[in-house]
Structures are given as C-alpha cells and as structure tokens.
N, C-alpha and C positions, 0 to 999 in steps of 0.2 A: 504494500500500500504506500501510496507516496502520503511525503507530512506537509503542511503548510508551511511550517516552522523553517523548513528548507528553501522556499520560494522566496522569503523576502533576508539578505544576508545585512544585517546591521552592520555599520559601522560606526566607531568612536566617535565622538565624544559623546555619546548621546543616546541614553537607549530608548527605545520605541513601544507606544503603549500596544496595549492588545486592540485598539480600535485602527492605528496606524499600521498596523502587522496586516491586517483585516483589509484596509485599502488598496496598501502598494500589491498586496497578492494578488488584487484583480489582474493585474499587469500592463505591460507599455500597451497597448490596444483598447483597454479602456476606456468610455468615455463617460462621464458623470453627464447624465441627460440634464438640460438646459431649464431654469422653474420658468422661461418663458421663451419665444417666438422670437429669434432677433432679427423684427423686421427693417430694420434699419440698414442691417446691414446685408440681408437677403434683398431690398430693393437698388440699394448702393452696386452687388454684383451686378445685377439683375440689367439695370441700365447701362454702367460698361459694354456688356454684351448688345442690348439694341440699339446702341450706336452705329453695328457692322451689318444694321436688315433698315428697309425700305419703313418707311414713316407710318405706313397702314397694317405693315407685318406689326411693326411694334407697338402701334396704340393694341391692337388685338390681343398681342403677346401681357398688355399690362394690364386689359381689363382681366384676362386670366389670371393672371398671376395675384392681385388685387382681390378676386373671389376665394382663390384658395387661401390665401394669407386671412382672409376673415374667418371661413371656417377651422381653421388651424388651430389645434388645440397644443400644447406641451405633452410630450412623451412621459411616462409614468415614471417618478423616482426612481432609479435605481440604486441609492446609495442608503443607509441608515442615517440619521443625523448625529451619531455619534461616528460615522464614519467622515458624514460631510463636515465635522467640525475638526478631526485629525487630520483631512486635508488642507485643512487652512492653518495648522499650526503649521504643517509642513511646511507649508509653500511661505507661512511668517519665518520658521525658523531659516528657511533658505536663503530670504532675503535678507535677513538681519546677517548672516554669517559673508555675505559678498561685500 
C-alpha cells in the first residue's frame, strides 16, 4: 500500500501541519476550484481573440459568450477550509521567507 506521508517530503526549517501535508498531496496538477466566475478576465481573453474575426463574427461570438457567462455558476469546492486556510499560510510563509 503506498503512504501519504511519502508524497509530501518536508523540509527544514519548518514542519508542516496535518492540514498542509493534506494539501500539497493533492499534487502539482491540482487546482483549488475558483469561489467565483472570473469574468473579467475570461472577457479580457475573450476580446484579444475577436480582434482576428470580422465585426459581425464577433458581436455574435459576444452575445454568446455574454449568455453563458450569466448562466455560469462556480464549480463545487474542492478543498476543506482547513485545507484552504494551510494554503494560504503557505503561500504567507513563502513570501515572507523571499
């Protein structure tokens, strides 16, 4: 049987809680689902791209885009909040040590 305890290798100075142990084992392909829709910056891509199609592809292209973006919900947590809250010691402690 493989262990968890193997998947995440600490190093010094610093040891790591069981919530942090918990997280990094998800692994590098992980992604912490989003608590909302960023459409700011999904509209931002969006318009890059219909600058390279004809001015009626792209009103078309926005009124679509526009309808799905209203029905659009956030995808379901995936993290516990004791895990979402070891992520952000993390990512505190990483920037305080640079």
């Amino acid at each position: 049987m493989w262990s968890r305890d193997k998947w995440v290798v600490n190093m010094p100075p610093r040891l790591l809680s069981t919530a942090e142990k918990s997280a990094l084992a998800k692994g590098l392909n992980f992604a912490p689902a989003p608590k909302r829709i960023p459409v700011p910056d999904i509209v931002a891509g969006v318009e890059e791209s219909l600058r390279k199609i004809s001015t009626a592809e792209a009103q078309l292209a926005r009124t679509r885009i526009t309808g799905c973006l209203t029905k659009a919900r956030p995808p379901t947590i995936n993290l516990s909040p004791t895990e979402n809250k070891a992520i952000r010691t993390l990512r505190e402690a990483e920037d305080s040590s640079s």
